[in-house]
C-alpha positions in Angstrom: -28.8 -193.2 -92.1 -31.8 -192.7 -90.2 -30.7 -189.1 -89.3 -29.6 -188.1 -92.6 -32.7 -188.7 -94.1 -34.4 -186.8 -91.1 -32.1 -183.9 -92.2 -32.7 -183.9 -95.5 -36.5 -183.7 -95.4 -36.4 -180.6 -92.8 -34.2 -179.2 -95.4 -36.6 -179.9 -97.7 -39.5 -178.6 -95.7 -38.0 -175.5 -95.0 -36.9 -175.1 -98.3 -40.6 -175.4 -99.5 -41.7 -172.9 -96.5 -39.4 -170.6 -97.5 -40.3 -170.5 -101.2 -44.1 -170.4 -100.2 -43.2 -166.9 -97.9 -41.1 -165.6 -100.6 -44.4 -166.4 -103.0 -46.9 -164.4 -100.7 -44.2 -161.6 -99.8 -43.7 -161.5 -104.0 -47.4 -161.6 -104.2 -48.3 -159.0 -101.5 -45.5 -156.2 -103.2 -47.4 -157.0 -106.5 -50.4 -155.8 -104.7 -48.8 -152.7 -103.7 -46.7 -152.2 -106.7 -50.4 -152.2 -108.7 -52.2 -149.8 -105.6 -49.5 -147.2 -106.3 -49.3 -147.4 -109.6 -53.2 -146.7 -109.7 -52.2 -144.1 -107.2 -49.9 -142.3 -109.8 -52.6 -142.5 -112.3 -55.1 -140.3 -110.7 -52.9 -138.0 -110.0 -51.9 -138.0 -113.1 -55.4 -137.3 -114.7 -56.3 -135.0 -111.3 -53.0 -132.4 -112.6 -54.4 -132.6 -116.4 -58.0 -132.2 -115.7 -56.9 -129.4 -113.6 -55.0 -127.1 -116.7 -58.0 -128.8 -118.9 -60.4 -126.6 -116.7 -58.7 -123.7 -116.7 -59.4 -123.1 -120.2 -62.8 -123.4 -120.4 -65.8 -121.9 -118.1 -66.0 -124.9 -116.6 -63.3 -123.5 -113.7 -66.2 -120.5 -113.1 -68.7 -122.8 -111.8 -66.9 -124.0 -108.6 -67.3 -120.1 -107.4 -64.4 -118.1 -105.8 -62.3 -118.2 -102.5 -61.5 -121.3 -100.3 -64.9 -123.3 -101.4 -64.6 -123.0 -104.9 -60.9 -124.4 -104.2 -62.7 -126.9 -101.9 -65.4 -128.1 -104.4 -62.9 -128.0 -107.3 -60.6 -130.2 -105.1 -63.4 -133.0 -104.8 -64.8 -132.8 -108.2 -61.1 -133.7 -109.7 -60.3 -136.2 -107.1 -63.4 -138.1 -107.8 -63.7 -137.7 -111.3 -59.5 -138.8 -111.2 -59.7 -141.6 -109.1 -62.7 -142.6 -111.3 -61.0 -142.9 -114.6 -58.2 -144.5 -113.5 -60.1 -147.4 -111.9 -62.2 -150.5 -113.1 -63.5 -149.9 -117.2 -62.5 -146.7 -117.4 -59.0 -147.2 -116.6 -56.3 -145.7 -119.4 -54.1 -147.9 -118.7 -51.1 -145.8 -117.4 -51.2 -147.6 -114.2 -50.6 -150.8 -116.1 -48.4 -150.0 -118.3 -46.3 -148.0 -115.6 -46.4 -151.4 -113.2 -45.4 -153.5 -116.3 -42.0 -151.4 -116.8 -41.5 -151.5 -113.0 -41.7 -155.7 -113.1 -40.0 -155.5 -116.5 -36.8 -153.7 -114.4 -37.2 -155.8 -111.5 -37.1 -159.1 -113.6 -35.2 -158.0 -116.6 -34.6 -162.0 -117.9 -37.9 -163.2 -116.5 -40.0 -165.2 -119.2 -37.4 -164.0 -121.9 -35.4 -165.7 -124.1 -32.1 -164.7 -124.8 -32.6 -162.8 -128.2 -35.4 -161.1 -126.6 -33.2 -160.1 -124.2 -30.6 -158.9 -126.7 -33.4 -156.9 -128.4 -34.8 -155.2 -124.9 -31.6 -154.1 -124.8 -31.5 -152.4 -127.9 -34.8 -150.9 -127.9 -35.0 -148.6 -124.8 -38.9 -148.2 -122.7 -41.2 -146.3 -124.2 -41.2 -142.8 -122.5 -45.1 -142.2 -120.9 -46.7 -138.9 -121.4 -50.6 -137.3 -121.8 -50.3 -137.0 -125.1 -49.9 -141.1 -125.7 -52.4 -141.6 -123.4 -55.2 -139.5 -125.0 -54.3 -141.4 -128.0 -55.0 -144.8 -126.9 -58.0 -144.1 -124.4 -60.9 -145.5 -126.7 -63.1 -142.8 -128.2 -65.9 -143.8 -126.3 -64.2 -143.4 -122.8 -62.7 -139.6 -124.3 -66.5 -139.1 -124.9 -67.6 -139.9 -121.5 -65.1 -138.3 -119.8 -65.5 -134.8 -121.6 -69.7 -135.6 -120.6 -68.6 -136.1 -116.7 -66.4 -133.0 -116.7 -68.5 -130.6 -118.6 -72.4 -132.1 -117.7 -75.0 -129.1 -116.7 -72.1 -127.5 -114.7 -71.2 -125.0 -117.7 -74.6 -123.9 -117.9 -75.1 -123.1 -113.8 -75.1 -119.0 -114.5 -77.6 -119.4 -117.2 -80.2 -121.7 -115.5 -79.4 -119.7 -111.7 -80.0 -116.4 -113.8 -83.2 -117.5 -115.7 -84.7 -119.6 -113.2 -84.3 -116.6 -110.5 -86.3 -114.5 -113.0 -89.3 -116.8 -113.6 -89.3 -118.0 -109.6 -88.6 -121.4 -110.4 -86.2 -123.8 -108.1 -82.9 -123.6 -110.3 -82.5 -127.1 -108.3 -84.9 -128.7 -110.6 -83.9 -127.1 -113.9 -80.8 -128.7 -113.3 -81.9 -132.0 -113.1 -84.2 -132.0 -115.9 -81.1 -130.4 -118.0 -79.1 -133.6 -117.0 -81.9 -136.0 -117.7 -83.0 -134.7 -121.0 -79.6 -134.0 -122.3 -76.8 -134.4 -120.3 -75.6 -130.8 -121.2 -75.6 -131.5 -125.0 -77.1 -128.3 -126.5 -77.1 -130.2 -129.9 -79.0 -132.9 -128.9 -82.2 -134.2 -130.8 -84.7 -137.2 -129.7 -86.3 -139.8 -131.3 -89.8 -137.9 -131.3 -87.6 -134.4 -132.4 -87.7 -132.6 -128.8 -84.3 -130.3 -129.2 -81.4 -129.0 -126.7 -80.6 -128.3 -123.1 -84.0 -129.5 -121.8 -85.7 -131.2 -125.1 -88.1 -129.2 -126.4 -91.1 -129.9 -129.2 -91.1 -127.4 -131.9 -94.5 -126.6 -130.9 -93.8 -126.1 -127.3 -90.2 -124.0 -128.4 -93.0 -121.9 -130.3 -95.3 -121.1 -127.1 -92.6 -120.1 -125.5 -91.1 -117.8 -128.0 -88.0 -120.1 -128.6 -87.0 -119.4 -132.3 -83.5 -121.2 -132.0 -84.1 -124.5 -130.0 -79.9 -124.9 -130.4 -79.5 -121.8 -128.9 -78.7 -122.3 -124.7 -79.9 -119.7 -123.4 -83.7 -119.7 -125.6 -83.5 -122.9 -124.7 -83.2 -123.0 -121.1 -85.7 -119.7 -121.0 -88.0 -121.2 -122.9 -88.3 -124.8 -120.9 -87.7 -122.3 -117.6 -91.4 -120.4 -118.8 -92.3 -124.3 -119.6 -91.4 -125.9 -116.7 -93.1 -122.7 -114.3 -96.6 -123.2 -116.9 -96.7 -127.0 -115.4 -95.7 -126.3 -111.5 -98.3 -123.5 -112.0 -101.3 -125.9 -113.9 -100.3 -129.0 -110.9 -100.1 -126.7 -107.7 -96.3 -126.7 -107.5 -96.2 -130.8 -107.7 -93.2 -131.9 -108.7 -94.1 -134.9 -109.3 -96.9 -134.5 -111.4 -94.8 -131.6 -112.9 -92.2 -133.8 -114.1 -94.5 -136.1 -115.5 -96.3 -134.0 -117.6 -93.0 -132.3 -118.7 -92.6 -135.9 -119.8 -95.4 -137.1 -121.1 -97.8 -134.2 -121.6 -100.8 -131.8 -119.9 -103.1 -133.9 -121.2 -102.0 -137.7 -120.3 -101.3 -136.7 -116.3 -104.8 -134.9 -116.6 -106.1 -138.2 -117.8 -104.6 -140.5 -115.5 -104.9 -138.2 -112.6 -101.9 -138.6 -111.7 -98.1 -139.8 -113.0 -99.5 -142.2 -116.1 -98.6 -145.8 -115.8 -95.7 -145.7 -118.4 -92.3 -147.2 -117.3 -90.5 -144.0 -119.0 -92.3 -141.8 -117.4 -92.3 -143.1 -113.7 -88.6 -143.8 -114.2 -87.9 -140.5 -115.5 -89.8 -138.4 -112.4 -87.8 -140.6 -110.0 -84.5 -139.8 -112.0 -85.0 -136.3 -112.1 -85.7 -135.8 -108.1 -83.2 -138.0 -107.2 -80.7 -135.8 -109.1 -83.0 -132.8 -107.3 -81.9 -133.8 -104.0 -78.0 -133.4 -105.4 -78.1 -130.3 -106.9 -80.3 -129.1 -103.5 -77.0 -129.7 -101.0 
């Protein structure tokens, strides 16, 4: 007696070691399952920004030959890998891993008429076309801000800023910070385009269509060279006054203890140092 109950609990025990393996092994694939899938979904996004680029003069700005390749390469695979991980995931690599578990298990967690009906109604194909439709809005509008940024308007700002002898480096920046690339954009206090100017500073400059890119730029170009010139090439105090005003760094003697302000310089030469290497 004494045996078969010995035997039966080292059945037992092994049966629950076995089960908690096969639990970890199940949960391990999972974890790969998910890792690919994630995988496939940059790739995925990496092919179709790719023939995105192509049609617009975003695929001039990487510059020709085996560099351009090279920088295009790392720009995708970031941007890619980006998008299909944490909030900004579409949701391909979910709904890719989902069908995978959905053919492993076919009757798992389903009842029998649900199982009748999965037969009848076959997986839903995946393409681009359904994922652009059900990426929210907001994540479509951050996306087409990442890929298209100040990088569409490199020529312009290398062209003007080599004309007025002014680090093209910096105009860059202050592009980003003050509009992100948006030649329609408009502040609270009415500064307009590329790099946000006042009416009255688009007039000194001889900027009759603040909208326009390329016044734009020239104008906050002659701007921007004005301040370097008035601060002895500071770019710190440059920036600030860009920000701020003449008259308020003038007054402070220095950057003026406003939290925009000070924020906004560090910003802008933090994004320097990028668009320097």
């Amino acid at each position: 007696m004494d045996n078969y109950l010995s035997n039966i609990s080292s059945l037992s025990l092994d049966k629950i070691q076995n089960e908690n393996l096969k639990t970890k092994m199940d949960s391990l694939k999972d974890k790969q399952l998910m890792k690919a899938c994630k995988s496939y979904e940059a790739m995925f996004f990496k092919m179709m920004f790719d023939e995105m680029i192509k049609t617009t003069s975003l695929s001039k700005s990487f510059g020709k030959g085996a560099g351009g390749e090279f920088f295009k390469d790392m720009f995708l695979h970031d941007l890619s890998e980006n998008v299909a991980g944490g909030s900004n995931s579409s949701g391909l690599a979910k709904m890719i891993y989902d069908q995978i578990q959905q053919g492993r298990n076919p009757h798992k967690n389903q009842s029998p008429a649900s199982d009748i009906q999965q037969k009848k109604t076959p997986l839903r194909e995946i393409n681009k076309d359904d994922i652009l439709r059900e990426m929210p809005f907001k994540e479509l509008t951050n996306l087409r801000s990442r890929i298209s940024g100040t990088l569409k308007y490199n020529d312009l700002i290398e062209e003007i800023s080599e004309k007025e002898e002014v680090d093209s480096a910096l105009v860059k920046a202050i592009v980003k910070n003050e509009s992100a690339g948006n030649y329609r954009a408009v502040s609270k206090a009415g500064a307009k385009g590329l790099m946000q100017l006042m009416d009255s500073t688009a007039e000194e400059m001889g900027v009759s269509d603040s909208f326009d890119p390329k016044q734009n730029i020239n104008g906050g170009v002659k701007y921007l060279k004005k301040l370097l010139k008035t601060f002895d090439n500071d770019y710190e105090l440059s920036l600030a006054a860009y920000n701020s005003g003449i008259g308020t760094v003038k007054k402070y003697g220095g950057i003026p203890p406003y939290g925009e302000t000070e924020n906004y310089v560090k910003k802008v030469l933090a994004d320097y140092q990028e668009f320097k290497k």
